[in-house]
C-alpha positions as CSV (number, residue, x, y, z in Angstrom):
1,X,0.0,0.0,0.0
2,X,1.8,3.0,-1.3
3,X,2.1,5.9,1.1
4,X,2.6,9.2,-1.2
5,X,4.2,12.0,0.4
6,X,4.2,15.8,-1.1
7,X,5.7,18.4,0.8
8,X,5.0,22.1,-0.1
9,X,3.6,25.3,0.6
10,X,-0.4,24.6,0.3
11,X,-0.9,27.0,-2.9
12,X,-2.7,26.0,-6.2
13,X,0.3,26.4,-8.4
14,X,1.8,23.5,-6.1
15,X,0.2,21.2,-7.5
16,X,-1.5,19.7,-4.6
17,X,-4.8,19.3,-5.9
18,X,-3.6,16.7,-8.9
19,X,-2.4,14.4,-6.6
20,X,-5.9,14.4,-4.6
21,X,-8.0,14.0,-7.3
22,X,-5.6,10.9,-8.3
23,X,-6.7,9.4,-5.1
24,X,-10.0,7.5,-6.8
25,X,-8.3,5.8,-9.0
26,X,-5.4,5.0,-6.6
27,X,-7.4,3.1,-4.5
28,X,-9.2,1.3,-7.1
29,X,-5.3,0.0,-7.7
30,X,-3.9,-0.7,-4.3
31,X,-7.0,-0.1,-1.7
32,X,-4.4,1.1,1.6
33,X,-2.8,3.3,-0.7
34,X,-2.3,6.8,1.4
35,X,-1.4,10.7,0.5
36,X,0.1,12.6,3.1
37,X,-0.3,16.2,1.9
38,X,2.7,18.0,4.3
39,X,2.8,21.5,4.1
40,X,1.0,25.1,5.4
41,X,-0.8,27.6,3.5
42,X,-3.9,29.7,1.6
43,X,-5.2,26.7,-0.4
44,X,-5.5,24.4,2.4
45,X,-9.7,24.7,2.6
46,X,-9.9,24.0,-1.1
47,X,-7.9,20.9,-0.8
48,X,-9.5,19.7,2.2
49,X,-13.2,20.4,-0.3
50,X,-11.5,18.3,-2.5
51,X,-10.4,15.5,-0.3
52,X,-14.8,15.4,1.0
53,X,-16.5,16.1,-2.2
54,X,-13.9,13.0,-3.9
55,X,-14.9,11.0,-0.7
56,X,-11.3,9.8,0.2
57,X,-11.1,11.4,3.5
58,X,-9.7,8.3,5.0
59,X,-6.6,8.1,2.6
60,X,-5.6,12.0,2.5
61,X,-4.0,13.2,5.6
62,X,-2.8,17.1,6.3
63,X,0.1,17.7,8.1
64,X,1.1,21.3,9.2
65,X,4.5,21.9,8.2
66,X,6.1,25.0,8.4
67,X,10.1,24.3,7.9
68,X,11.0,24.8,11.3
69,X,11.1,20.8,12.6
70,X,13.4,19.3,9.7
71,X,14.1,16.4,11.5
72,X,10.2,15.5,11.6
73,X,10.3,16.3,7.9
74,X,13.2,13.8,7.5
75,X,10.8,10.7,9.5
76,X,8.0,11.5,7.2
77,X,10.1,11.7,4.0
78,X,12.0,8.0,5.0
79,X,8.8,6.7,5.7
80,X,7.3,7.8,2.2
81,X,7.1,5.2,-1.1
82,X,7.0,8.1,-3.9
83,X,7.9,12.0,-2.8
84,X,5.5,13.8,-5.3
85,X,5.5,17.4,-6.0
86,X,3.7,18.2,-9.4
87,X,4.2,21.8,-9.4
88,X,3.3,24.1,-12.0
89,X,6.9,26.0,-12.0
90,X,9.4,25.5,-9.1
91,X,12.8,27.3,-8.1
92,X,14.1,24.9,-5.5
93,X,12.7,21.9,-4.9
94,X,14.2,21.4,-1.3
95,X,11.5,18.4,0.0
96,X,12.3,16.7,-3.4
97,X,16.2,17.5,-2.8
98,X,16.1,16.2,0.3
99,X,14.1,12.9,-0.7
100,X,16.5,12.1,-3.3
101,X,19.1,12.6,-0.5
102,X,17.4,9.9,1.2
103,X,17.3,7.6,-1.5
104,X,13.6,8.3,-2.0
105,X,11.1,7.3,-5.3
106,X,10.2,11.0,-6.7
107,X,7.5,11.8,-9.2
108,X,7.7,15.9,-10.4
109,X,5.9,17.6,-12.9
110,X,7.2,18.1,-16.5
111,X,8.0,21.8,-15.4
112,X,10.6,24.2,-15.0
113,X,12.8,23.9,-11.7
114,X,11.6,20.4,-11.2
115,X,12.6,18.8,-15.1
116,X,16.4,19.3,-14.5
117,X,15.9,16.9,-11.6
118,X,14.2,14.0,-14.7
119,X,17.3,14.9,-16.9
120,X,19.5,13.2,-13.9
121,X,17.5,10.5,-14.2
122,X,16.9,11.0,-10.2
123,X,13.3,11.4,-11.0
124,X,9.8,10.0,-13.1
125,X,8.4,12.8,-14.5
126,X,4.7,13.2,-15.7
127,X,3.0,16.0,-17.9
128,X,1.2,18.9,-15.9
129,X,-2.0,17.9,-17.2
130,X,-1.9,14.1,-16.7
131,X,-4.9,12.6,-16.1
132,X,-5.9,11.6,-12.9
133,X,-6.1,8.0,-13.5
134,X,-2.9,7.9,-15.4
135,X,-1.3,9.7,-12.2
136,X,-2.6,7.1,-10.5
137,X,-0.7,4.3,-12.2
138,X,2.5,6.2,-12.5
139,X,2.3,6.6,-8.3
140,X,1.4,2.4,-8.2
141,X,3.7,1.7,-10.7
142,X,6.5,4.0,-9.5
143,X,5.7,2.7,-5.8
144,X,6.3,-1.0,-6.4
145,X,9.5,-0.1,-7.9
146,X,12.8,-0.8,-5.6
147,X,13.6,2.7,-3.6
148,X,17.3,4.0,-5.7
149,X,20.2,4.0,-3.8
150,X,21.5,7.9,-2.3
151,X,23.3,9.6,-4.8
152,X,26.7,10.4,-4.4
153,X,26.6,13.8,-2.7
154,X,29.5,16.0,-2.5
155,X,31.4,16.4,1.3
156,X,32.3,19.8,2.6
157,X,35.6,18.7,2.5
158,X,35.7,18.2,-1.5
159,X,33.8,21.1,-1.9
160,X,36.4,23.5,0.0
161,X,39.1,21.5,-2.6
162,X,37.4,22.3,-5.8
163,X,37.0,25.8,-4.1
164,X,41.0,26.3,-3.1
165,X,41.9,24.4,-6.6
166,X,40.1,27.3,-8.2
167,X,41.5,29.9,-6.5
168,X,45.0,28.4,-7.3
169,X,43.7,28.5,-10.8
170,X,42.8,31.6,-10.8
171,X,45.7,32.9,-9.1
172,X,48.1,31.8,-11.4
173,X,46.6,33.1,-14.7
174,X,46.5,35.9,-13.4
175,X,49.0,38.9,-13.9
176,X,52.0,38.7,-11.9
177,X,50.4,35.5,-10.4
């Protein structure tokens, strides 16, 4: 039973609302499936109109998050099958960052901010206007899959290296260097 986590500020242009509407035909696919909808803001009532007039009250949860307890973020992330975020443009994706951090399944939206993540091949990506069935069966699909192993992230240590190798770099090009 997948448990679907998306993590963002609760606007419209987030995305939120795609997800919920998926839920139907989630359940018809994997009945225990779950959406944890993690996040704080202006949209909120709307989604939670959504959630009653769709009738899957008992697979959508809300969870107030407003950045300050990361490490209750981190539980909820590790604990997730799929980190979705299916926003309609995105300048840092931190919750998906993070999730692919952790090793975490991701699904984004075919959008700006969130595509580069796709080109990496860290990430499924669907179309902005997917229905919500065939959301559905990317999330089962994508769920059942094996979680991919933590990418290779850079130390503080090699970063400060590339930094001072660039510096000598520069140093030495330049005049009277």
């Amino acid at each position: 039973s997948p448990l679907v986590c998306s993590v963002a500020r609760l606007e419209r242009y987030k995305g939120h609302h795609r997800l919920i509407a998926a839920m139907p035909a989630l359940l018809e696919l994997s009945p225990d499936a779950h959406l944890a909808v993690i996040g704080r803001g202006g949209y909120e009532q709307q989604l939670r109109r959504l959630v009653d007039r769709l009738g899957v009250e008992r697979a959508v949860t809300f969870t107030s998050f407003d950045g300050t307890r990361r490490d209750a973020l981190g539980a909820l992330l590790r604990s997730s099958d799929v980190v979705a975020l299916l926003s309609d443009y995105e300048a840092n994706p931190v919750a998906v960052m993070e999730a692919l951090a952790l090793g975490k399944k991701v699904v984004v939206a075919d959008t700006s901010g969130l595509s580069e993540l796709a080109l990496e091949g860290l990430a499924t990506l669907v179309p902005p206007d997917l229905s919500p069935g065939a959301l559905a069966g990317v999330l089962a699909r994508v769920s059942l899959e094996p979680d991919p192993a933590p990418p290779d992230l850079p130390t503080w240590d090699g970063c400060a290296d590339q930094l001072l190798a660039l510096y000598e770099e520069i140093l030495s090009t330049a005049p009277g260097g």
